[in-house]
C-alpha positions as a Python dict, from the first residue, in 0.01 Angstrom:
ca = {
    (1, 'X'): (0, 0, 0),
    (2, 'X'): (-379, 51, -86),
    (3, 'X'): (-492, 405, -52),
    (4, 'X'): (-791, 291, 105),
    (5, 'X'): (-574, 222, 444),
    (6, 'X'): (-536, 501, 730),
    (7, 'X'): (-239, 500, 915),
    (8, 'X'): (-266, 715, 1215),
    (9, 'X'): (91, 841, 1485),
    (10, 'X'): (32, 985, 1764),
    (11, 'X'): (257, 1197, 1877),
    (12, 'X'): (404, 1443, 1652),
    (13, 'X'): (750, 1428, 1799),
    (14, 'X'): (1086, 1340, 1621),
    (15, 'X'): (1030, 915, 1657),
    (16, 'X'): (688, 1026, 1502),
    (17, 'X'): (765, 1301, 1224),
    (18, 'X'): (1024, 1001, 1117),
    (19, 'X'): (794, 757, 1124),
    (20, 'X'): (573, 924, 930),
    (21, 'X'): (866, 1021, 645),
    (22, 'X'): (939, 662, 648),
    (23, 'X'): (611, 544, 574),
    (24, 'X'): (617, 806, 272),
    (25, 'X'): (971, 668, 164),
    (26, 'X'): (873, 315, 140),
    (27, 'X'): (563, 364, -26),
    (28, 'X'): (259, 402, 150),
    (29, 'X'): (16, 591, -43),
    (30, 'X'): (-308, 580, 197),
    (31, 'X'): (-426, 860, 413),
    (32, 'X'): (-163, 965, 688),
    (33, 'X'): (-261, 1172, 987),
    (34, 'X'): (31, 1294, 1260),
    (35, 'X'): (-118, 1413, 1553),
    (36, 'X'): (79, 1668, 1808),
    (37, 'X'): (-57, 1785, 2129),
    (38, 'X'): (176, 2095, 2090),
    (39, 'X'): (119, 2373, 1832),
    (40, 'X'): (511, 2371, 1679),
    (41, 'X'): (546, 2087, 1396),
    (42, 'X'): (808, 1823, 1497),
    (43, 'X'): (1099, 1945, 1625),
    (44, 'X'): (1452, 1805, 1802),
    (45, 'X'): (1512, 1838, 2176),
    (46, 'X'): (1881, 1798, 2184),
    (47, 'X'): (1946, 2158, 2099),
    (48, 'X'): (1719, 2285, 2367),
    (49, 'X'): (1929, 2241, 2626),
    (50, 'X'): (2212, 2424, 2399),
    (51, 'X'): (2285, 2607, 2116),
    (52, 'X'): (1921, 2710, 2085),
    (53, 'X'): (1909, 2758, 2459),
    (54, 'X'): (2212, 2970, 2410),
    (55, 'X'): (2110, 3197, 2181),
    (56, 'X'): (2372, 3061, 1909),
    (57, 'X'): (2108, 2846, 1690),
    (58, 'X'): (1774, 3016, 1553),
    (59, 'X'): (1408, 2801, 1570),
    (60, 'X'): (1472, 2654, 1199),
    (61, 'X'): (1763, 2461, 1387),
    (62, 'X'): (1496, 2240, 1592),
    (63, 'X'): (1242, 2164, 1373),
    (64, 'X'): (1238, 1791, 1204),
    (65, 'X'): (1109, 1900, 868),
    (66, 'X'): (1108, 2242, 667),
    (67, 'X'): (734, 2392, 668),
    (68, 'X'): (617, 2291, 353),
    (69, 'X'): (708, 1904, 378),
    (70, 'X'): (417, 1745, 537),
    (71, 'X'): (151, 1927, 320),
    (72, 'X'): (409, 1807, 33),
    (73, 'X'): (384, 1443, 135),
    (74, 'X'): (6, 1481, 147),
    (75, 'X'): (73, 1391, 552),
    (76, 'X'): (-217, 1524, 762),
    (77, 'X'): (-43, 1699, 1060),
    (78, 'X'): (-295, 1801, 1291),
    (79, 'X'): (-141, 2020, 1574),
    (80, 'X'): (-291, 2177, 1908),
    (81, 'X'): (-484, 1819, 1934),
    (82, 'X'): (-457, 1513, 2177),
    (83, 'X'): (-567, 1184, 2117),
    (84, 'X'): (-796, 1098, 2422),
    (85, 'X'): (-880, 769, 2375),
    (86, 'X'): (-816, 480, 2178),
    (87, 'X'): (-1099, 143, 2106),
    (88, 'X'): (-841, -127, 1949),
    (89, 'X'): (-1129, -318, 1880),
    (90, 'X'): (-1272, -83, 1664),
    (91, 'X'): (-973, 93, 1501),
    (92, 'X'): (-1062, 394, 1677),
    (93, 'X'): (-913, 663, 1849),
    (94, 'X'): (-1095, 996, 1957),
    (95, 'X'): (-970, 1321, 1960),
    (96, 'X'): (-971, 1622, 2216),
    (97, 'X'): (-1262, 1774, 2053),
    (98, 'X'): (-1474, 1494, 1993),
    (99, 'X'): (-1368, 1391, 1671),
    (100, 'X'): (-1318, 998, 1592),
    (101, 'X'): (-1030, 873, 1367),
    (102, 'X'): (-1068, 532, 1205),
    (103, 'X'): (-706, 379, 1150),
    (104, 'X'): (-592, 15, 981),
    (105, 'X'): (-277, 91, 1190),
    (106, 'X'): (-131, 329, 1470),
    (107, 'X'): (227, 434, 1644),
    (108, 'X'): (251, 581, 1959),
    (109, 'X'): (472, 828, 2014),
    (110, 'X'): (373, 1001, 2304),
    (111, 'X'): (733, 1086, 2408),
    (112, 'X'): (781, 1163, 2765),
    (113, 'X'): (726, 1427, 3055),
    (114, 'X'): (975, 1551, 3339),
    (115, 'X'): (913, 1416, 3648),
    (116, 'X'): (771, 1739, 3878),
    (117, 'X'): (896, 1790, 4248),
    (118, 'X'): (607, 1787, 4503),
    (119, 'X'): (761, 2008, 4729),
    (120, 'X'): (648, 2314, 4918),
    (121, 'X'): (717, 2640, 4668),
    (122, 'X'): (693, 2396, 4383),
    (123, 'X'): (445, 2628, 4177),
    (124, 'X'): (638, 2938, 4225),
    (125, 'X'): (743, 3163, 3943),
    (126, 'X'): (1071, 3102, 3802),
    (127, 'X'): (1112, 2756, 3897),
    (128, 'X'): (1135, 2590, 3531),
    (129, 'X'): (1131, 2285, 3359),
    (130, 'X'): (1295, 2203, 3016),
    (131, 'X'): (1133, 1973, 2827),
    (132, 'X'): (961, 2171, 2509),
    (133, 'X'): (1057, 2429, 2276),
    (134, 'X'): (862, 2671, 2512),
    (135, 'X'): (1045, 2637, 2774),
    (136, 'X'): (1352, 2632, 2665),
    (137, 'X'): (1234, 2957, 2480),
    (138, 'X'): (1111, 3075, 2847),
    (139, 'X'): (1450, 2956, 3001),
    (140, 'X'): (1620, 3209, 2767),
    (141, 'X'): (1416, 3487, 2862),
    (142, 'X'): (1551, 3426, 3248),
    (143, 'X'): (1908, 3388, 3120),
    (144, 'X'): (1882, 3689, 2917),
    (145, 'X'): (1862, 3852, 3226),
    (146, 'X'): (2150, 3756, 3391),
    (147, 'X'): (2191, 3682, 3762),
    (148, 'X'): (2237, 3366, 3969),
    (149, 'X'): (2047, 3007, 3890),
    (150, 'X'): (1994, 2703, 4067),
    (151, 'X'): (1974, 2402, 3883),
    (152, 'X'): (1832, 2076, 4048),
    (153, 'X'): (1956, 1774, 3914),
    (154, 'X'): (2263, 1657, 3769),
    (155, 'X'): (2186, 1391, 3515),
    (156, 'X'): (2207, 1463, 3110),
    (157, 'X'): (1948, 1755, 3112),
    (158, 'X'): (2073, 1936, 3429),
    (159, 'X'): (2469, 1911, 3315),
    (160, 'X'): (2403, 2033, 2992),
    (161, 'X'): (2209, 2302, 3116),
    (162, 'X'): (2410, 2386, 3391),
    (163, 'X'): (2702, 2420, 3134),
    (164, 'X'): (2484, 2646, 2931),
    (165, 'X'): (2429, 2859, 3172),
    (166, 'X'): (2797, 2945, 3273),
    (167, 'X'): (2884, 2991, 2932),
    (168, 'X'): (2638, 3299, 2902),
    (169, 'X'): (2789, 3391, 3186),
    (170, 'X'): (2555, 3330, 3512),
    (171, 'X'): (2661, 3229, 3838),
    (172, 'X'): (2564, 2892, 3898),
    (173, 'X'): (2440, 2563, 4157),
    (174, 'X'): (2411, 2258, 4083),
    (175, 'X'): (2220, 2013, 4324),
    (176, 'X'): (2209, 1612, 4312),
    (177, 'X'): (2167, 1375, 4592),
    (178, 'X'): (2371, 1142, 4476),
    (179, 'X'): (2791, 1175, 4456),
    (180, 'X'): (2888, 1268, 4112),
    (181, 'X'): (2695, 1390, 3782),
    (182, 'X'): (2565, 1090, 3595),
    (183, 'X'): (2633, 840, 3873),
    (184, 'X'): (2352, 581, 3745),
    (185, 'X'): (2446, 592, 3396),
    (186, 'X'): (2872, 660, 3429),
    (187, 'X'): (2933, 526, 3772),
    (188, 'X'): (3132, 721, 4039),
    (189, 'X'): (3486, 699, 3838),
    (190, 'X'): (3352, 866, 3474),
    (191, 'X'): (3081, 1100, 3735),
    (192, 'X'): (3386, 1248, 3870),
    (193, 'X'): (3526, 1360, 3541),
    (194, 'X'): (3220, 1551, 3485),
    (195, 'X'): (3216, 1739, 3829),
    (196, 'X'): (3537, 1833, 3789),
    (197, 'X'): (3470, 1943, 3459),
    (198, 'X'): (3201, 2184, 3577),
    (199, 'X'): (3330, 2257, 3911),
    (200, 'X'): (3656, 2404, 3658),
    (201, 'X'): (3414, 2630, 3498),
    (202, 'X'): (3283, 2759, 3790),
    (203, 'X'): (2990, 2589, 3925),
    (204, 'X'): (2953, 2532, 4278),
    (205, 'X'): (2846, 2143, 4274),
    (206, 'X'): (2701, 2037, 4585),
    (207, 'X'): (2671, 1654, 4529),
    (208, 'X'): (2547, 1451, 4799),
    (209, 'X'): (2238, 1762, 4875),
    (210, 'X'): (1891, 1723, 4812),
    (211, 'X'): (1630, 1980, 4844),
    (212, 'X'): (1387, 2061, 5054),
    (213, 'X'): (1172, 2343, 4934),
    (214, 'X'): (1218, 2655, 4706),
    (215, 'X'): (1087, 2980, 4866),
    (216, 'X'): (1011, 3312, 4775),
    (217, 'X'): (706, 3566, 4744),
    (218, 'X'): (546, 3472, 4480),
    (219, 'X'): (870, 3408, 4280),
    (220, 'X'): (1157, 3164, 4371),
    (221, 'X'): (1392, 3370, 4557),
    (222, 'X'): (1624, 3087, 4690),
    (223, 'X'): (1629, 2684, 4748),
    (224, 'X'): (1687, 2516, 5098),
    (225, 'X'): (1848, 2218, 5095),
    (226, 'X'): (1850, 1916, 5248),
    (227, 'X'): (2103, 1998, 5503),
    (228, 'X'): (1987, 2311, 5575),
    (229, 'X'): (2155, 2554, 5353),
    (230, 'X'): (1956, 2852, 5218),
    (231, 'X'): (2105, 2928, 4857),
    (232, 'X'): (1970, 3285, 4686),
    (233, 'X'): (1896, 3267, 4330),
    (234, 'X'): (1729, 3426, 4099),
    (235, 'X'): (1556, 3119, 3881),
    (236, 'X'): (1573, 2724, 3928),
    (237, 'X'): (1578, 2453, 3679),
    (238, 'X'): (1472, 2126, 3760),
    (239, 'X'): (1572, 1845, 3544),
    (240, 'X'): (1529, 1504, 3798),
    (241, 'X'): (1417, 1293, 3515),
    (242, 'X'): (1103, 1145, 3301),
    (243, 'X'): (848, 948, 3324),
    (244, 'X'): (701, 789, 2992),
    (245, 'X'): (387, 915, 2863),
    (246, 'X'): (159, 603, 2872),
    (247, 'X'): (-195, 720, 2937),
    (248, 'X'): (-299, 713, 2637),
    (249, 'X'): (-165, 354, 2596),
    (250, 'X'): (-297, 254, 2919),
    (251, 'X'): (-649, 412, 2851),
    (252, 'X'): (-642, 142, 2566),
    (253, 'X'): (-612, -176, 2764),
    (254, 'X'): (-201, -199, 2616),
    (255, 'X'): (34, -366, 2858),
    (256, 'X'): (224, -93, 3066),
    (257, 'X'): (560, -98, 3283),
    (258, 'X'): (753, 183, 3257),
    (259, 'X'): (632, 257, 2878),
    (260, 'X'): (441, 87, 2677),
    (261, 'X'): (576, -260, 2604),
    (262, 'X'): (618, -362, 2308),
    (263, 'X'): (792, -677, 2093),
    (264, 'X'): (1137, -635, 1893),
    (265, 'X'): (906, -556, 1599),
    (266, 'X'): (740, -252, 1819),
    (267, 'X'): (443, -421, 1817),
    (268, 'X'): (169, -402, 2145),
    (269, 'X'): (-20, -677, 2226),
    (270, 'X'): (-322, -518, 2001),
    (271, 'X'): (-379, -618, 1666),
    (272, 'X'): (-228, -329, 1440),
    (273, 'X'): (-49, -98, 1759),
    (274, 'X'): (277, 1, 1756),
    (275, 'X'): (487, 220, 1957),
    (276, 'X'): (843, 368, 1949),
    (277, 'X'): (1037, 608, 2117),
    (278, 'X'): (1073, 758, 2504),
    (279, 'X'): (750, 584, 2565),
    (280, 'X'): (819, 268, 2411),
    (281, 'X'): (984, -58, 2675),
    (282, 'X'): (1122, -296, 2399),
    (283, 'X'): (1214, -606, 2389),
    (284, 'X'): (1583, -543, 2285),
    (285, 'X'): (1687, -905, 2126),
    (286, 'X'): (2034, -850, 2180),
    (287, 'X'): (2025, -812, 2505),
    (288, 'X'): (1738, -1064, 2593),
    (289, 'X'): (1533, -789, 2817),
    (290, 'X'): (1338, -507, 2774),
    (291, 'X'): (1489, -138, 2772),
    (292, 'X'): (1395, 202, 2720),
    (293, 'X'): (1589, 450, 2587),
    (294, 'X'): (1512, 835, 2623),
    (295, 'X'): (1780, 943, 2360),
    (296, 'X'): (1790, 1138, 2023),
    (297, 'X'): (1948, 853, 1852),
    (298, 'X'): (1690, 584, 1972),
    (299, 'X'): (1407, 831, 1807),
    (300, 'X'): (1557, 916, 1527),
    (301, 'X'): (1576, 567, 1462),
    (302, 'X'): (1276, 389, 1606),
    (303, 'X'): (1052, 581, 1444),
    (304, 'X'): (1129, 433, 1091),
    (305, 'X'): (1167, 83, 1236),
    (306, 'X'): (785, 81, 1299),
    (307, 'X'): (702, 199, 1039),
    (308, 'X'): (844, -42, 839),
    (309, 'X'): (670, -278, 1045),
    (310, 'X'): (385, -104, 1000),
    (311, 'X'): (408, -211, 628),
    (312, 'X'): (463, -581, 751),
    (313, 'X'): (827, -573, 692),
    (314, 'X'): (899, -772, 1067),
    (315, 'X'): (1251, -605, 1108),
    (316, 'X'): (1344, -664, 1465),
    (317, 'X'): (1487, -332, 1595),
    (318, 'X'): (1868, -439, 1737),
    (319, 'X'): (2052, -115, 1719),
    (320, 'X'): (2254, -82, 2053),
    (321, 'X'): (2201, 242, 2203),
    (322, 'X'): (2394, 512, 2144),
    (323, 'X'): (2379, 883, 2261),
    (324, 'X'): (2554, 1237, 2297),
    (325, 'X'): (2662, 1519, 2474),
    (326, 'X'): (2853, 1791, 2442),
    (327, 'X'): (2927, 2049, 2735),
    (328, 'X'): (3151, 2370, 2758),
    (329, 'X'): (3468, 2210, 2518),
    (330, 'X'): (3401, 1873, 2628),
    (331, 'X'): (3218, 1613, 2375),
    (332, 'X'): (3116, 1271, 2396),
    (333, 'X'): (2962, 962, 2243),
    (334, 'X'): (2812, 678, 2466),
    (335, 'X'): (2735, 337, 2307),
    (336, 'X'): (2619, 17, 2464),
    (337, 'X'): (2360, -42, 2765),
    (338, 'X'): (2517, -119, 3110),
    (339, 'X'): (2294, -152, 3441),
    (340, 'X'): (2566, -279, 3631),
    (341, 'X'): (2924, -361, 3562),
    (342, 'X'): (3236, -547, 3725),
    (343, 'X'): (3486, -230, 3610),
    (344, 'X'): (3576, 74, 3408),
    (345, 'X'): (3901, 42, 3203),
    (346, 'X'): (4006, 346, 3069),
    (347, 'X'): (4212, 438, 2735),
    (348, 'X'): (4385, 788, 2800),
    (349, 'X'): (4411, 1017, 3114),
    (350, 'X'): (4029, 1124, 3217),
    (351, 'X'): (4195, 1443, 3373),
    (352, 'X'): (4339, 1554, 2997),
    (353, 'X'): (3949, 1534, 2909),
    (354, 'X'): (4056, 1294, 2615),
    (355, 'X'): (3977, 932, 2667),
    (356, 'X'): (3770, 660, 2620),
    (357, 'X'): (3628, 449, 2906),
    (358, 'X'): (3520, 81, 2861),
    (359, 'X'): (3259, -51, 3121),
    (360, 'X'): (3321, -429, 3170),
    (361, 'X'): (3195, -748, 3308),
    (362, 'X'): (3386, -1078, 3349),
    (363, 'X'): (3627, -1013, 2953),
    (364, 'X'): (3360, -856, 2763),
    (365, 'X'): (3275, -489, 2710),
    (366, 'X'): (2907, -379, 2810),
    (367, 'X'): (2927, -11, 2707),
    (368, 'X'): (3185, 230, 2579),
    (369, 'X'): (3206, 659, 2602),
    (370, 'X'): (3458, 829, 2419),
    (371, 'X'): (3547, 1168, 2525),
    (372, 'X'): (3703, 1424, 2254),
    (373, 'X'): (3851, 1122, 2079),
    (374, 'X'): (3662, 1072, 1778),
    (375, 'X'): (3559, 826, 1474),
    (376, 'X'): (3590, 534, 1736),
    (377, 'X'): (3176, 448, 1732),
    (378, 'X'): (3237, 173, 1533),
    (379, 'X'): (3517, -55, 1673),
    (380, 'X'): (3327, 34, 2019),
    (381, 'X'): (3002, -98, 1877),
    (382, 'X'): (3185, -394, 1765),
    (383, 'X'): (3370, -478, 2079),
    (384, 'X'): (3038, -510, 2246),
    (385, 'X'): (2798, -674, 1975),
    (386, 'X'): (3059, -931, 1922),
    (387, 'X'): (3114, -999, 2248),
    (388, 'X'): (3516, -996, 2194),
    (389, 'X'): (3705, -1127, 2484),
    (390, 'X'): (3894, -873, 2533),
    (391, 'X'): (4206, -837, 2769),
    (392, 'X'): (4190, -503, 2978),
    (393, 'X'): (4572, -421, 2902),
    (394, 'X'): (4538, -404, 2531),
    (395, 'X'): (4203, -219, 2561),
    (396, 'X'): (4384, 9, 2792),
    (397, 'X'): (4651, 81, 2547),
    (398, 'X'): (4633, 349, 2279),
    (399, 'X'): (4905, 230, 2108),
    (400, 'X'): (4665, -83, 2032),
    (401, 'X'): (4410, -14, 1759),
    (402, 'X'): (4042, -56, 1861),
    (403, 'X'): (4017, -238, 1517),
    (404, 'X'): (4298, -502, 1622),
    (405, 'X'): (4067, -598, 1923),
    (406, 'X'): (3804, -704, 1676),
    (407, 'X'): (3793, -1011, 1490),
    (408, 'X'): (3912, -894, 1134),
    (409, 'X'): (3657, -1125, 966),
    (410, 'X'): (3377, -925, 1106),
    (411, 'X'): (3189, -598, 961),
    (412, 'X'): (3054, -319, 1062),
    (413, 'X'): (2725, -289, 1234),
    (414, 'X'): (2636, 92, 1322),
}
């Protein structure tokens, strides 16, 4: 690529620090700016919510890149600064501070923020949010000291916090509305694995509770629910979900619902925009809809699909989601995309805490999870992007080889 080109991300997150590498790799030599509204250089979340948040990782574990590799790659990583607007017309975006930034192309990465309760005691000390390397450095702090926590929410963040928690030994609470852990992603059947899993290690799990407001003077001294209960603690964390950061895209005139939309090449609707990432709604071609995906995988791997677009390659990004999680002793790998399903077939005993579990509609596998069973991504992936009819007997059946469900003429495709 000319040098005389500027390519400009915003959004100096993993999806972006990738991007960015990627545009290196494949051979764009023109001036490269990644811009981060934060002052740390691109970093990982998974490990915020555990081995960093437990004390067992140092920083170096988080970060993307080693210090010296963007100044290496002759990548202009300007951190501390947010992008404030953006004239597609013009090629234009302008900085916090005033500054305008000419650009032949641009990626969004904007990421995504938690979702804040608005209820009464809502800005009271100690009630935290995880979401940045800051606060999972602040969540430490409070854990360091010991005591009793509340956390509200039990979807990916909250369980894996929650689980963090006991194993540095605090007491405990975890609030969700709905019946299980997980119930909109897993369904009641897999949901009820993981509250049994926590409730074994100790965590009350009031399921079915909401809450009403967190009180205290001047610090959160205890949550009441939404039946009434009043339950002491010495911190909260609140992990209810997040909301794609689209402002930026929005500001811009780009089409927005639920993230910024975008094409299977990651392409806006404006000439020479991209996006990828937690704030990115793609057209998924597989699937024939559009779907975002707030996981490590989908960043670590979006990221370099734009920016290969970026160069003009026109790769459609197809990869079927796939994410992690790993609480107390229990691991797992998800893969697939299932809003709604007819069934849940599963391959082992859920209460050993080894199994996989097969989400169905009509004979054809949606999504798969295996649970401390491992080196089975790939038949799983291949089940579902082949759309094997499969019968739920065999799939049921450990004795029966993932691989023998597949069509033996067909490859690999993780």
């Amino acid at each position: 690529m000319t040098t005389e080109q500027t390519f400009v991300v915003v959004g100096a997150s993993l999806a972006g620090a990738k991007a960015a590498e990627t545009l290196r790799t494949e051979g764009f030599d023109g001036r490269l700016v990644l811009i981060g509204s934060e002052h740390e250089r691109p970093y990982e979340r998974p490990p915020l919510s555990k081995d960093y948040l437990r004390g067992e990782a140092g920083r170096e574990k988080v970060y993307v890149h080693e210090g010296g590799f963007y100044a290496e790659q002759g990548i202009d990583l300007r951190l501390g600064r947010t992008a404030t607007s953006v004239n597609t017309s013009a090629g234009e975006l302008t900085l916090d501070d005033g500054e305008r930034v000419r650009y032949d192309r641009l990626l969004l990465t904007t990421g995504a923020a938690p979702h804040r309760l608005p209820i009464p005691g809502g800005d009271l000390e100690g009630v935290l949010y995880l979401r940045t390397v800051k606060d999972s450095d602040d969540l430490r702090e409070r854990i360091d000291r010991g005591g009793s926590a509340v956390v509200v929410g039990a979807g990916w963040i909250g369980a894996e916090v929650a689980a963090s928690l006991r194993v540095r030994g605090l007491e405990v609470t975890v609030l969700d509305p709905n019946k299980v852990p997980l119930e909109r992603v897993l369904g009641t059947d897999v949901g009820a694995v993981y509250r049994d899993i926590h409730a074994d290690h100790g965590v009350q799990m009031l399921m079915g509770t909401g809450v009403e407001a967190f009180e205290g003077d001047g610090a959160v001294e205890r949550v009441r629910t939404s039946d009434g209960r009043l339950l002491e603690c010495d911190f909260v964390v609140v992990g209810v979900g997040v909301k794609p950061r689209a402002e930026l895209a929005a500001q811009a005139g780009l089409a927005v619902d639920d993230g910024i939309l975008v094409d299977e090449h990651l392409r806006t609707g404006a000439q020479g925009v991209f996006a990828a990432g937690d704030a990115a709604n793609v057209y998924h071609p597989f699937y024939g809809e559009r779907i975002r995906v707030e996981h490590w995988a989908n960043a670590l791997n979006q990221g370099p699909a734009a920016a290969r677009n970026m160069l003009s390659r026109a790769e459609p990004y197809d990869r079927l989601p796939y994410f992690f999680s790993d609480q107390y002793d229990v691991g797992m790998e998800y893969s697939g995309f299932a809003r709604t399903w007819d069934r849940v077939v599963f391959r082992g005993d859920p209460a050993s805490r080894e199994f996989i579990a097969f989400w169905l509609a009509g004979d054809r596998v949606l999504a798969g999870m295996n649970v401390n069973v491992w080196d089975v991504t790939d038949p799983i992936q291949r089940l579902i992007r082949e759309r094997v009819v499969v019968d739920d007997r065999r799939l049921a059946d450990p004795d029966v080889p993932l691989d023998d469900l597949v069509p033996v003429d067909k490859g690999s495709t993780r």
